[in-house]
C-alpha angles and dihedrals in degrees: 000000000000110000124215122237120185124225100244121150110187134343093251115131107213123173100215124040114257130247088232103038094054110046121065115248116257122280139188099246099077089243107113097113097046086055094055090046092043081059096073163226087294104053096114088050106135104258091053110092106080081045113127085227087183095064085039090048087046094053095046096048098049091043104062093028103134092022121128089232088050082057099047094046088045086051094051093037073060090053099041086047088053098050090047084054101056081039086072092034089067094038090055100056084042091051088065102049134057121294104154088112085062097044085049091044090045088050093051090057094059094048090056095042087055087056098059092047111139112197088162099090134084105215115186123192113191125188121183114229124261076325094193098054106037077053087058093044093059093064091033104034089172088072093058086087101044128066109262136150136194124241121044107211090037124007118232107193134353131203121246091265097054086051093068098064097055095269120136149162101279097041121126109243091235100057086040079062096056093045093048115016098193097044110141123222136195134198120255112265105184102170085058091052101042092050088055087049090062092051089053087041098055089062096052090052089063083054104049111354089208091050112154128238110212094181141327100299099030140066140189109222133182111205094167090109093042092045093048078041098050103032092233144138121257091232089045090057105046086049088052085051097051096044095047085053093049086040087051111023093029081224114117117223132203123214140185117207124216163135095271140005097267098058091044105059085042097058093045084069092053099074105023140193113033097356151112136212129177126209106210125247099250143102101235093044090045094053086041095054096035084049100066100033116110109241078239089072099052108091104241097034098093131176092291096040092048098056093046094055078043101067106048087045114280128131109131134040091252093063090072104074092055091058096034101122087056095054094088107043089043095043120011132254100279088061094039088060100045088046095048081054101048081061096053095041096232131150152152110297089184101105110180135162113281095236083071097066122095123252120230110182138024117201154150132191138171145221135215151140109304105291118183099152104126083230105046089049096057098037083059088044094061089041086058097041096054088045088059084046084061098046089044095055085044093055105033104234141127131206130229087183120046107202119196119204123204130178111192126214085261082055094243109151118211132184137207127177131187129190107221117212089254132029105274129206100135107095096238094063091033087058098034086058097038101045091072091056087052094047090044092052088045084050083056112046106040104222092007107195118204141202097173146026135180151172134215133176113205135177076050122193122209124248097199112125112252119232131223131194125223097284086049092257119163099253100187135339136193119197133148124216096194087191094080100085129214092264093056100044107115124187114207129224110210097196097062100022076229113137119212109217126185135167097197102096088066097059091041093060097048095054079046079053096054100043088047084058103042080053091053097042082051096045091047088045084056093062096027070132104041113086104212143143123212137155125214139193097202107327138041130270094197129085129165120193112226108192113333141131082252115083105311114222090354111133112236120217117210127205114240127224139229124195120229117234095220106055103001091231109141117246142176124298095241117124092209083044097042097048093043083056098052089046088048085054091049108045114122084241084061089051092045089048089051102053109025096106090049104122115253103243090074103043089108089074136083112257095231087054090052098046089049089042096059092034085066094054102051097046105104100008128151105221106027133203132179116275084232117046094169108047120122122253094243080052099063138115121280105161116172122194136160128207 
C-alpha cells in the first residue's frame, strides 16, 4: 500500500508565502524559472504555505519533461526571460538620466489618490471553501478525511488535505497523481454546484440585496447599510452571515472585511477555511498591511506580472514607492496607476449585480486533433461562424471587430482581427470577414497545423429594440461601446457629481486570462493521446481521469451550457428545453410576478425603464437599499455567473 506523505516543510503558520519557500533553489540546467513557472496559477491557493514547493517544482518538472506542453511553456519562460531583459536594460538607461519630473509627476498622484481615499464603506468579500469538493462531501462524507479533488484532466478544486500534499486547483491530474498517489478525483457535476451556489446566494442577498457575484463560489457584498440598520458590528455580522450559510447549506465560507473590494478579497485568503479577518478601516492600518504583502497576492499581478515586478525589485507591495518614478516608463500608465493603488491599498467600494457590468465580447471557439487540410480548416471555420451566429442571436449583440483565434500544434496562439464596414453577427459575413484572416495566416505559416480555432466579435451593439415613449422620446436604451476599456470604465454617483474610477479590472482579468490559458494548455497536455473533437462556451467538455477510484482511464462527457439571455442563469444545452425556459422567462405571469410590488407612481413606466432607473440611483450611494423593498423572498436575485 503506498502511503501518502505531505509536503510539509515546518510547522510554521505564515501568513504569506515566503520568498524562499516558493521558488525552487537554484540549479545548474538554466531552468529555475521555468520551475517556478511550471509550479502554477494556484500557487497562492489557502493550504500552500507549509508546502516543500521545491519537491513540488521538481515533480512537476520531471513529470512533464518531453511533453509538447513542457516545450511550449519553456519557449514562453524564453520569451518572458527576453522581455525582462530588455526590461533592465531600460531601467538601466533611465537610471542614469533625470527623473526627478517623474518622481514629481508619480507623488502628485498619490496625493491625489489620498485624496480620494473612501473608509466609509464596509466591503465584504466572501469565497466559499474549496466549494467543489465540500459539494461532493455532502453526498460522500467518507471523502472529507482523505485527500480528493474535483475535476481529472485538470483539477478544479482540491480539498485541504489534498492540499497538503502540493495538489491544487490548475494541476494537471496526472502530475496530482505523482504528488499524491492516492489522491481520489471526481468528475465535475455543475448542475449540482450551481444549484448549491443559489442556496448560499440566497443568504447574501438578505444581507445586501445588489450583492455581486464574482464567480460561482464568491461574492462582493456592502453591509454598510445592514450593519447602520441592524446596530451591529461589521465582524458580528459577517460572523452571523457565515454561521447562517454553514446552519442552511452545511458548506463553510471564508470572508475579509474592508474598506474596498481589493483589500477584501485579499484578507478572505488570509484565515481559511472557515475564517474571517478585517482590515481596519484606517489609513495607517491599510499602508501597513498593503507594505508586506507579496505583488502575487494582489488579484490582477499573475505569474508573468510577478516576475517582471520581480526582477527590477519588486516583491511586496511596499517595494513600489521606492521605484515609483520608473512604473511608467517600464510599464505603461495603466500599470503605473494600478501599482501606485495597490500601495496605497486602495480600491473600488461600488459593488453592483453582475448582471450590471458591461459586456465586452461575445465568442465561441473550438478544439480538436491537429487539422491543417485547406478544407478542413475552412469547413471548421464556417461551423464556428454559424455557432457564434447562434450566441449572438442568444445574446443579442453585434460586433463592429471580428477577432479570429487560432492554437497551433506547438501551442502557439495567435490572434487577427478585422473591422467590417457594418456591425456583423449573421455567419455569412462572420465567415466572409473572417476567411482573409485565415488565408493570410495560412500565407504565413507554410503547413500550419492547428488544434483550435475561434471567433469573437468585440466593440458589440446591441440588437435589443429600443423602446419610445408617446412624445417619441428614447425610453431605454442597452448598447455596448467595446472600445471603452476596463480601465476606463467609470461608475457616477449622482448625489455627489463625483466618478469612481479603477484599472484594476483590467488587470484582474488579464491575470483571469493567464490562468484560463494555462487550464486550457494543461487540459490539452492531459489528452496530447486521445484523438477527440469538442467544442466549448467557457468551460471544457472533456475530462480524462488519470488514476482514481472513479473510472480509471475512462473519458468523461460534460454537458455544455448555455445561458439564458433573460435571467443568465445556465441551462441545458438542449434547443426544446432552451427554448421552454426562455418562454417560461418570458410569460406575462413571470412579468406580473416581477413587477407586482413596483409602486405605483411609477406604473406608467416600462419595466425595464424602472429597473435601469433605480439601478442608476443606487450606483455609487452611500447608504444603500434594496431597489425593491418590497419584493417578496422567492423574487430575489439570484444571479449566477462564472468568470
Amino acid at each position: 500500500m503506498i502511503v501518502n506523505e505531505p509536503l510539509d516543510t515546518t510547522a510554521a503558520d505564515s501568513t504569506h508565502v515566503k520568498e524562499a519557500e516558493t521558488r525552487p533553489q537554484i540549479t545548474n540546467d538554466g531552468h529555475d524559472s521555468l520551475r517556478y513557472h511550471l509550479l502554477g496559477p494556484s500557487l497562492t491557493k489557502a493550504g500552500q504555505d507549509s508546502v516543500d514547493q521545491q519537491k513540488v517544482s521538481e515533480i512537476i518538472y520531471n513529470a512533464s519533461k518531453g511533453s509538447k506542453y513542457f516545450n511550449n511553456e519553456e519557449y514562453k519562460d524564453n520569451n518572458l526571460t527576453q522581455k525582462i531583459e530588455r526590461i533592465l536594460s531600460r531601467k538601466r538607461q533611465l537610471e542614469r538620466i533625470d527623473l526627478a519630473s517623474d518622481l514629481r509627476r508619480a507623488d502628485e498622484y498619490i496625493a491625489e489618490q489620498e485624496l480620494s481615499r473612501d473608509l466609509s464603506q464596509i466591503i465584504v468579500h466572501i469565497d466559499c471553501d474549496a466549494f467543489y469538493a465540500a459539494v461532493e462531501e455532502l453526498d460522500r462524507p467518507e471523502l472529507k478525511d482523505v485527500p480528493m479533488a474535483v475535476g481529472k484532466g485538470v483539477l478544479t478544486t482540491c480539498n485541504y488535505h489534498a492540499r497538503k500534499f502540493g495538489c491544487r486547483s490548475g494541476m494537471a491530474g496526472f502530475v496530482a497523481m505523482k504528488l499524491c498517489p492516492n489522491l481520489i478525483c471526481l468528475p465535475l457535476n455543475f448542475e449540482k454546484y450551481t444549484a448549491k451556489a443559489g442556496e448560499v446566494r440566497e443568504i447574501l442577498a438578505d444581507y445586501d440585496p445588489r450583492f455581486e457575484s464574482a464567480s460561482i463560489d464568491e461574492a462582493y457584498l456592502n453591509i454598510t447599510q445592514y450593519c447602520e440598520d441592524h446596530d451591529m458590528d461589521p465582524e458580528d455580522v459577517v460572523t452571523q452571515l457565515r454561521g447562517e450559510v454553514h446552519q442552511k447549506t452545511k458548506i463553510t465560507i471564508s470572508a475579509g472585511i474592508a474598506a474596498n473590494a481589493k483589500i477584501a478579497k485579499i484578507a478572505s485568503n488570509r484565515n481559511k477555511p472557515n475564517g474571517q479577518f478585517k482590515v481596519a478601516s484606517e489609513r495607517t492600518v491599510i499602508l501597513s498591511f498593503m507594505r508586506d504583502l507579496p505583488t502575487r497576492k494582489v488579484n490582477g499581478v499573475g505569474r508573468v506580472f510577478e516576475r517582471e515586478l520581480d526582477a527590477i525589485g519588486i516583491k511586496t507591495c511596499g517595494d513600489i514607492y521606492p521605484l515609483r518614478a520608473y512604473l511608467s516608463k517600464l510599464f505603461g500608465e495603466k500599470a503605473f496607476h494600478f501599482l501606485i493603488q495597490c500601495y496605497l491599498g486602495l480600491g473600488r467600494t461600488a459593488v453592483q449585480p453582475a448582471e450590471e457590468y458591461e459586456r465586452k465580447s461575445v465568442g465561441t471557439e473550438s478544439t480538436f486533433k491537429d487539422m491543417s487540410g485547406k478544407a478542413e480548416l475552412r469547413e471548421k471555420l464556417r461551423w464556428i461562424a454559424e455557432e457564434l451566429e447562434k450566441d449572438l442571436t442568444r445574446t443579442q449583440f453585434k460586433g463592429r471587430t471580428l477577432v479570429l483565434k487560432v492554437k497551433l500544434h506547438t501551442y502557439e496562439v495567435l490572434t487577427r482581427q478585422v473591422v467590417p464596414p457594418k456591425a456583423v453577427h449573421v455567419a455569412d459575413d462572420l465567415y466572409t470577414y473572417a476567411l482573409p484572416m485565415m488565408a493570410k495566416l495560412e500565407k504565413e505559416i507554410p503547413g500550419m497545423k492547428l488544434r483550435l480555432m475561434g471567433l469573437r466579435c468585440t466593440n458589440l451593439v446591441s440588437t435589443k429594440k429600443v423602446g419610445f415613449d408617446f412624445f417619441g422620446v428614447l425610453r431605454h436604451r442597452t448598447s455596448t461601446n467595446g472600445d471603452e476599456s476596463s480601465s476606463n470604465k467609470a461608475f457616477s454617483s449622482e448625489e455627489d457629481g463625483m466618478w469612481e474610477v479603477w484599472p484594476d479590472a483590467e488587470f484582474e482579468e488579464a491575470a483571469r486570462q493567464e490562468r484560463e490559458d494555462e487550464m486550457n494548455e494543461l487540459e490539452r497536455l492531459s489528452q496530447e493521446d486521445y484523438v477527440g473533437n469538442t467544442s466549448h462556451h467557457g468551460q471544457h467538455a472533456l475530462d480524462i481521469t488519470h488514476g482514481s477510484e472513479v473510472d480509471q482511464g475512462r473519458l468523461e462527457t460534460h454537458e455544455d451550457f448555455w445561458d439564458c439571455p433573460i435571467c443568465d442563469k445556465p441551462q441545458k444545452a438542449n434547443d426544446r428545453e432552451f427554448n421552454e425556459h426562455i418562454d417560461h422567462c418570458l410569460s406575462r405571469q413571470t412579468i406580473k410576478e416581477a413587477v407586482k410590488d413596483i409602486p405605483s407612481e411609477s406604473a406608467d413606466q416600462p419595466l425595464s425603464s424602472r429597473v435601469q432607473f433605480t439601478a442608476a440611483r443606487n450606483i455609487g450611494s452611500r447608504k444603500r437599499k434594496s431597489p425593491f423593498p418590497n419584493t417578496h423572498e422567492r423574487e430575489k436575485r439570484l444571479f449566477f455567473r462564472s468568470r
